[in-house]
N, C-alpha and C positions, 0 to 999 in steps of 0.2 A: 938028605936024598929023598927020603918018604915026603917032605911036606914038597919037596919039588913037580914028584911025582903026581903027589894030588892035586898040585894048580892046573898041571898041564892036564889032568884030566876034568877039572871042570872048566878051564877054557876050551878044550876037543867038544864039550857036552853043547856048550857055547853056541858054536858054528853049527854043530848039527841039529838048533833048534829052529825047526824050519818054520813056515808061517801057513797054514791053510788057507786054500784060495776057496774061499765061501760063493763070490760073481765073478764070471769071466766073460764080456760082451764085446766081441764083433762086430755086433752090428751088423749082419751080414742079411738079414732080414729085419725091418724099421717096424713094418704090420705085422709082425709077431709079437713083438716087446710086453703089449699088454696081459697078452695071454703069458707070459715069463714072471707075472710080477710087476713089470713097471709099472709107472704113473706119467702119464703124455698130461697137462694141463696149460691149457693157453688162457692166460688169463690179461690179452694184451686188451687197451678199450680204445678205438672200438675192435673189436675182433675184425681181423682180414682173412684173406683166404687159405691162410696156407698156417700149419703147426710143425713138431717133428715128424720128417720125412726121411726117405732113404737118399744117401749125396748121389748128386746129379750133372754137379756144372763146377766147372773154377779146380780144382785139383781131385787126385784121387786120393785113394785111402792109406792111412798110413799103412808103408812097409808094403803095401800088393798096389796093382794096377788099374785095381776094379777102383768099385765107390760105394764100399763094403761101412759106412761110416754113417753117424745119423746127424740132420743137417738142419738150422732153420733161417730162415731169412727176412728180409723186408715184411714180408708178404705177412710175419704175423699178426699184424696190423693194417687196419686202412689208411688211407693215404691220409698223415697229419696225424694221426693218432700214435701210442706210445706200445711200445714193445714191454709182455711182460710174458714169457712163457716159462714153462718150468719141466724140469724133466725128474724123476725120481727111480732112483734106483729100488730092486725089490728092496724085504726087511731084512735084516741081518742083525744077529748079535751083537750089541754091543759089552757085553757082560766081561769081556779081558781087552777092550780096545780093538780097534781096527784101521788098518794103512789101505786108502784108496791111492791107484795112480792110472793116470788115462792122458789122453794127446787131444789139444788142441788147436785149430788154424781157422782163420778169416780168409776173405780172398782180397786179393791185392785190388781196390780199386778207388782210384783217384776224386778225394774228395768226400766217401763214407768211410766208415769205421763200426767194430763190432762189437758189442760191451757184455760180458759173463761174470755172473758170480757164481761160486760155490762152494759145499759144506754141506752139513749133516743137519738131519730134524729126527724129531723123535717117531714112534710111530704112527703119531695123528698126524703127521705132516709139519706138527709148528718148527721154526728154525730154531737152533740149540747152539750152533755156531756155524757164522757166513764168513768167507774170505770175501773183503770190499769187492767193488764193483771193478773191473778191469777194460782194458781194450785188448783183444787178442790178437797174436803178432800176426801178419802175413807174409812171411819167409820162411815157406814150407812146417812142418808136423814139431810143435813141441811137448816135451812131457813135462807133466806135474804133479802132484805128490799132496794127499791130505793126509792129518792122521787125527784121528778122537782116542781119548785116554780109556778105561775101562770106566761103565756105568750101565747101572740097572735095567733089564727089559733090551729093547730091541732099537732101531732106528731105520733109517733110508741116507743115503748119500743123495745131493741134488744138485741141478745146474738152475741158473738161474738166465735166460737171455733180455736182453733187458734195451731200452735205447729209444730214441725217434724213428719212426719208419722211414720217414723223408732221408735218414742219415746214414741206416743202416744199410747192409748189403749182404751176406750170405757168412755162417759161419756151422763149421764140423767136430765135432766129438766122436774121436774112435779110441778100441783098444782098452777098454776101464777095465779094470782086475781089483777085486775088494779080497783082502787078507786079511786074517785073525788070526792071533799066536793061539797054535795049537795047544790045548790044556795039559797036554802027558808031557811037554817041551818044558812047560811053565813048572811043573812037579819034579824032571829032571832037577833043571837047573839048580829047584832050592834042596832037593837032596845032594847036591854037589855042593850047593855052599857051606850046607850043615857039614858036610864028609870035611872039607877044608877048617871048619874050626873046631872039629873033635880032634886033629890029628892038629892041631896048635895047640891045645888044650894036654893032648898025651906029651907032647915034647915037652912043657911047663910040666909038668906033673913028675 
């Protein structure tokens, strides 16, 4: 009955190890972002007229009606030249791991398509780990899910938009939220484990 007792109280301890939300962006102002932290860098050649903007055209934001979401397009590039822009999340710890998730959508139109990567860099910016290059769907808001293991110092979460100007057409990023397991969660837990094999250890004994 006691060793029962203790499972079910480090899996109780389990569930109530909640995750600290370290970023939580809207996007609800685009010309704010840098003064938060961000990193806006267009590094398409040749440079066009336009970088990360607040959404404008083609759908609204996920979950509200506005265009609360931040957006780039064609336009990051001149006509003929190659899409390479970047968006970086402030820094954040990476010292216990971290779970990013945020929503993605292209706009539906015939004959372009919109291509993102991304993944974490460390704090100088270099990349540490990219998910490949994609085409993002356009049938409404989907969500996605990164996660980095625990390591040393600090990093940035990053989007990657990327492609031929002449091909691309307009794509949006709302809603990213960066989590970190809380440290006093992480101390539970292994005092819960230890409590579970001292009281294996007394029934042996």
């Amino acid at each position: 009955m006691k060793k029962a007792l203790v499972a079910l109280l480090v899996s109780g301890m389990m569930t109530s190890a909640y995750a600290d939300v370290v970023i939580s962006e809207g996007f609800d102002d685009v010309s704010s972002l840098q003064s938060k932290g961000w990193i806006l860098d267009n590094k398409s050649t040749p440079a066009g007229q336009t970088g990360w903007f607040q959404g404008n055209v083609g759908f609204t934001a996920q979950g509200s009606s506005d265009y609360s979401y931040v957006a780039a397009n064609y336009g990051n590039a001149a006509e003929g030249g190659t899409i390479n822009n970047w968006l970086y999340t402030p820094e954040f710890s990476t010292a216990i791991g971290a779970t990013v998730s945020f929503w993605l959508q292209a706009i539906d139109e015939v004959g372009f398509s919109d291509q993102i990567a991304f993944g974490f860099t460390d704090a100088t910016g270099v990349v540490t780990d990219l998910v490949p290059t994609f085409t993002v769907g356009t049938n409404g808001w989907t969500q996605y899910f990164a996660h980095i293991g625990p390591s040393a110092g600090t990093g940035r979460f990053a989007f990657q938009y990327s492609g031929n100007a002449d091909t691309s057409s307009y794509v949006g990023i709302d809603s990213l939220v960066v989590n970190v397991p809380e440290p006093s969660s992480i101390l539970i837990l292994a005092a819960g484990a230890m409590g579970l094999v001292a009281a294996r250890r007394r029934k042996r004994a």
